[in-house]
N, C-alpha and C positions, 0 to 999 in steps of 0.2 A: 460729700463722699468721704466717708474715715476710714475705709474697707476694704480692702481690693477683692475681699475673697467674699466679697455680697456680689456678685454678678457675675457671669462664664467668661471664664478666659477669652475666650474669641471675641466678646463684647464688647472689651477694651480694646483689642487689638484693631478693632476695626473703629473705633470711635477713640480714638487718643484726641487730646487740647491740640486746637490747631493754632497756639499763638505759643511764644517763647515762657511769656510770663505765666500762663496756665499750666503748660509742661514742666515747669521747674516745682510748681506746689503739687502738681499728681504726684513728680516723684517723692517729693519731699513723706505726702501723706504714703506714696508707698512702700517708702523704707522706715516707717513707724510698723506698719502691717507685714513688711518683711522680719520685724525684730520681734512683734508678738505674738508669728508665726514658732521661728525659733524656739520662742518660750513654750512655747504649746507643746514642741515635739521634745525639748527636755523635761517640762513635766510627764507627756507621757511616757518618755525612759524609766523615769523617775517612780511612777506610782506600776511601774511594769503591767502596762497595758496590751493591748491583745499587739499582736504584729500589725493585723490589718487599721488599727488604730493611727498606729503610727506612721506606715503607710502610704494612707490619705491625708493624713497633713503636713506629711515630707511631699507630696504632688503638689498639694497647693502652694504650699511655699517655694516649691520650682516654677510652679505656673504666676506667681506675685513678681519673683527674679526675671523673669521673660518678659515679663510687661515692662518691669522697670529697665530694661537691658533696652526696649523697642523703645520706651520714651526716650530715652538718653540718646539713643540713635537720631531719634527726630530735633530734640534740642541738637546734634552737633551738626545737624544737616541746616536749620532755621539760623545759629551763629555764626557759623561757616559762611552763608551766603549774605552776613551783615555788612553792607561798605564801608571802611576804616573810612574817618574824616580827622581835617587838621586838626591839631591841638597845640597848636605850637614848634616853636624849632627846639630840635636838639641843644641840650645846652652846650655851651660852650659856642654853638655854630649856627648861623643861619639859614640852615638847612631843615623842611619841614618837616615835623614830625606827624603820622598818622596813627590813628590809634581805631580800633571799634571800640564803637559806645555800646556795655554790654547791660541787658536788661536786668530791671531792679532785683537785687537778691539774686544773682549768679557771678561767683568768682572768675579771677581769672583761672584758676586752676582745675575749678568746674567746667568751663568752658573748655579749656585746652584737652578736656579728658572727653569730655562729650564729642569735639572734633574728632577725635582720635578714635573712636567708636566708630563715627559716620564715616572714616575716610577707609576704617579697616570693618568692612560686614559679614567677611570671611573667619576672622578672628573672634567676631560675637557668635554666629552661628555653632562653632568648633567648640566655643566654650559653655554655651548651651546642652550641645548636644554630649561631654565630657560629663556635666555636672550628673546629666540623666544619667547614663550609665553607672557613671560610681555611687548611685545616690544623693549625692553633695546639689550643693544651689549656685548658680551661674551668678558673679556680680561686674561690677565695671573695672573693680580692682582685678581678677583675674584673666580679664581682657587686654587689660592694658598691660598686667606682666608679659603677655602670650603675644603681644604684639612688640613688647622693647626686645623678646627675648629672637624674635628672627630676623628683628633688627639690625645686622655686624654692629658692630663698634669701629665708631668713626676715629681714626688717629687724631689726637689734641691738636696736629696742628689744621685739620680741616675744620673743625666747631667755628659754628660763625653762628649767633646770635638774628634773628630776626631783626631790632634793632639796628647792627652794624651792617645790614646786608643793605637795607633801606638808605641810610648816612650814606655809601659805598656809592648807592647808585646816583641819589641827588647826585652828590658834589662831583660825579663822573661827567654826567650831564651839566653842571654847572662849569666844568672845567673846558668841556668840550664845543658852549656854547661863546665862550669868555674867549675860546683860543681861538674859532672862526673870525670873532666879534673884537673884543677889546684888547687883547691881549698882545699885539701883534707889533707894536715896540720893548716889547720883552724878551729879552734873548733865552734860547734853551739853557745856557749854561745858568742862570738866575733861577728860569723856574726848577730845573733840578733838583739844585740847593735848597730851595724850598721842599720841593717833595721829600728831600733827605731828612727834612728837619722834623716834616709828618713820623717818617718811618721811624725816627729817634723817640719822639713820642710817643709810638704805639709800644717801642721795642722797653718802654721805662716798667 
């Protein structure tokens, strides 16, 4: 398949790749066919072609954007539901680190945007349904602006990292299993101290 626009929209809609590593090469071949859509309709700007010319392959290249907006959907529903496994501790600490293992040829920033699609369907829809109207083509870049932008803005000091949230939790549970368990010729006043010494180290 090198084409999006050899077959009916609805074709693909109902017969998308049902594995992670097939939906990443559809879209890849569909934003080669989304860019020599483009072309198409600036050549016909260009050679001043009839209206209706132009038209029909501003449709098509909204109907290529839709497909690829549905694939990405289905990639962040498929990554989304991959189980992180260990890969080691955090450095510094022997607390275990998890990670997803992400299929060949997808980023992590692919992945984080494809999530971000599946978790927001309201926000693809809206942007679909925008592109029609003004004319224009729906992509994931204006999904994902559309969904940072009703997002508030988190005060700096609430940002926590994915990473430190994970660290956070282990060594809570490691603390809480140590204080039942081994810990218990330790005086509060020592572990404190200690905890102070954490807090001097995040505060560096």
């Amino acid at each position: 398949m090198h084409d999006l626009t050899e077959y009916p929209v609805n074709e693909y809609k109902e017969n998308l790749p049902t594995t992670a590593e097939d939906l990443q090469k559809f879209i890849l071949i569909g934003k080669e066919s989304l860019k020599a859509q483009k072309a198409k309709i600036r050549a016909i700007e260009k050679a001043n072609m009839a209206l209706a010319a132009k038209e029909a392959a501003l449709l098509d290249t909204q109907d290529i954007a839709d497909i690829l907006l549905d694939a990405e959907v289905k990639l962040g529903e498929m990554l989304e539901a991959i189980e992180p496994k260990y890969v080691g501790s955090i450095p510094g600490t022997h607390v275990p680190k998890q990670e997803k293992t992400l299929p060949s040829g997808i980023t992590k920033k692919q992945s984080h945007e494809a999530q971000e699609l599946a978790r927001n369907p309201e926000a693809v829809a809206e942007a679909k349904e925008e592109a029609r109207k003004k004319g224009k083509v729906a992509t994931s870049s204006d999904v994902i602006a559309k969904i940072r932008k009703k997002k508030p803005p988190k005060p700096k000091e609430e940002i926590i990292s994915e990473e430190f949230k994970e660290a956070y939790e282990h060594l809570l549970r490691e603390i809480k299993n140590a204080k039942a368990l081994k810990w218990r010729t330790t005086s509060k006043r020592t572990a404190l101290k200690h905890v102070g010494i954490l807090k001097d180290i995040i505060m560096i």
